[in-house]
N, C-alpha and C positions, 0 to 999 in steps of 0.2 A: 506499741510498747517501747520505751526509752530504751537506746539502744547496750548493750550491754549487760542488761539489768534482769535478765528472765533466767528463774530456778528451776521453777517445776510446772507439771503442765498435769489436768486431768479434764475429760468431758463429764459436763451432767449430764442431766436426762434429758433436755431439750437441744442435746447435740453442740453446746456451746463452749469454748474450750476455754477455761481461767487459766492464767499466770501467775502463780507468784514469782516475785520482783524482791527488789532492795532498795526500791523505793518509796516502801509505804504506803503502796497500793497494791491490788491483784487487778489484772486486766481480765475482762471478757470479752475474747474474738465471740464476734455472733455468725449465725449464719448465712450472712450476706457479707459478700466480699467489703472490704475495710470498714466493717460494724464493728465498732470498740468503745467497751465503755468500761471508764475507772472507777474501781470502787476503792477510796480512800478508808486503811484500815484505823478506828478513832480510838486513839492511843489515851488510857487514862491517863498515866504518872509520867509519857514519855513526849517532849514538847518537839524535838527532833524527827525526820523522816527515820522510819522505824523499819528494818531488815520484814520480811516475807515470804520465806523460803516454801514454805511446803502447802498445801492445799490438797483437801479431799475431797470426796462427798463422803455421808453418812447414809444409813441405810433408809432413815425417812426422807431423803431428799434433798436436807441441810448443807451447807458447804463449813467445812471448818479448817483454819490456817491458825495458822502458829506465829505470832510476831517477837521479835526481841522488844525487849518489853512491854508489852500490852497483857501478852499471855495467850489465852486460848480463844479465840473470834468464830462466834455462830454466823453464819450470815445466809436468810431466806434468796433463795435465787431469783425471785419472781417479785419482792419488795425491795430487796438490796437490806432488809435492816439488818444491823448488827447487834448482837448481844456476849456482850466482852463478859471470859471466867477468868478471873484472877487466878495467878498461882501463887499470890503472895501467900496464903496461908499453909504451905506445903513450901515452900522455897523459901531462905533465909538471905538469899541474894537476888541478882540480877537474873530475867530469866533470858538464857541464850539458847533457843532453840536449833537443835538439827537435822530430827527425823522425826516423821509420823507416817502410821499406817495406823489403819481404820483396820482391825481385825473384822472375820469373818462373823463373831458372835455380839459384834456391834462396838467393845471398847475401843477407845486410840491411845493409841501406846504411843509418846512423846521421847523422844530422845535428848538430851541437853550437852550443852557444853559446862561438865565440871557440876554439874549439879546431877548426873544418873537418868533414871527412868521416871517418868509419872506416867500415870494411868489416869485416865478422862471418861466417866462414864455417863454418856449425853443424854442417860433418861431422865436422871437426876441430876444432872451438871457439876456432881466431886469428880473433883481430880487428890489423886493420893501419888507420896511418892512410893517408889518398887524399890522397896529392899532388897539387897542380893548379888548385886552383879560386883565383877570385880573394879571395872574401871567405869570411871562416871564421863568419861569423854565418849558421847554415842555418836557414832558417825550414821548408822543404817540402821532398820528394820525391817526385816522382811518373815512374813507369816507362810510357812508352807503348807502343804494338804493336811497335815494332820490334826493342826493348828498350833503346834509349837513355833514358838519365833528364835531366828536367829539374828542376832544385832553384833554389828560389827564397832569395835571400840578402838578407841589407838595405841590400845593393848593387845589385842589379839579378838578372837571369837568367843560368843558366848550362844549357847545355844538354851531355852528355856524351856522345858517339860510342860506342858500346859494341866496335864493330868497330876504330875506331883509338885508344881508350883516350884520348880527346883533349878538353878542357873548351874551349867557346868562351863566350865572354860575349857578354851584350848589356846597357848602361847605355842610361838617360836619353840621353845625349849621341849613341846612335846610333839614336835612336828608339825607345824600346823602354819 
């Protein structure tokens, strides 16, 4: 991995650890000391090496990262192919990715810079944007046991009801 350049890190199922990068690629460490191989993420609209911050798996197996401008990247672990979702038709600008989790009930909940939340539902492959929240700068997502999320903004906290579909905030201003 080029040095500098490593976000985030998760294993798949065959114990192999990816990277995303800021380079345009996501690495996979394999299981044999200095096994590594690039998988370049292939950017439609975007002709520049392309940010790659975040990486999961999904619950069939899939691996999905999030690039600045490409959008949302399927990619089979065992083929390497990729299968790029546009968010241009939910987004009216650039899309500048900053958080994803893979909820427990299978959606990935997307975070953005200045553009909010989008929801990606990978049976079907729509992505929708999440009306609601106060501030569209998402820095974090995280799912707790019950399955509501809370996402951290550069506003303050928002915590999401998963049963009443309802965002509550918390700022500075009410202690928080």
């Amino acid at each position: 991995i080029p040095s500098g350049m490593g976000y985030d890190l998760m294993e798949d199922a065959s114990g192999r650890i990816w990277a995303g990068t800021n380079s345009g690629s996501l690495y996979i460490l394999g299981n044999n000391p200095g096994e590594t191989t690039e998988v370049h993420i292939e950017a439609e609209y975007i002709t520049t090496s392309t940010l790659s911050p975040e990486v999961a798996t999904l619950a069939d197996g899939r691996i999905v990262t999030i690039s600045l401008g490409t959008g949302i990247t399927l990619i089979n672990p065992t083929t390497l192919q990729q299968t790029n979702i546009p968010t241009t038709n939910v987004l009216d600008d650039m899309f500048i990715p900053t958080a994803l989790r893979v909820r427990s009930n299978g959606e990935v909940w997307i975070g953005t810079r200045g553009q909010g939340l989008l929801v990606f539902n990978p049976k079907d492959e729509s992505v929708r944007l999440k009306e609601g929240i106060h501030c569209k700068e998402i820095m974090e997502i995280v799912e707790v046991e019950s399955g509501d999320l809370w996402i951290s903004t550069m506003e303050g906290l928002t915590h999401w009801d998963h049963t009443s579909d309802k965002f509550h905030n918390y700022f500075a201003s009410n202690g928080t």
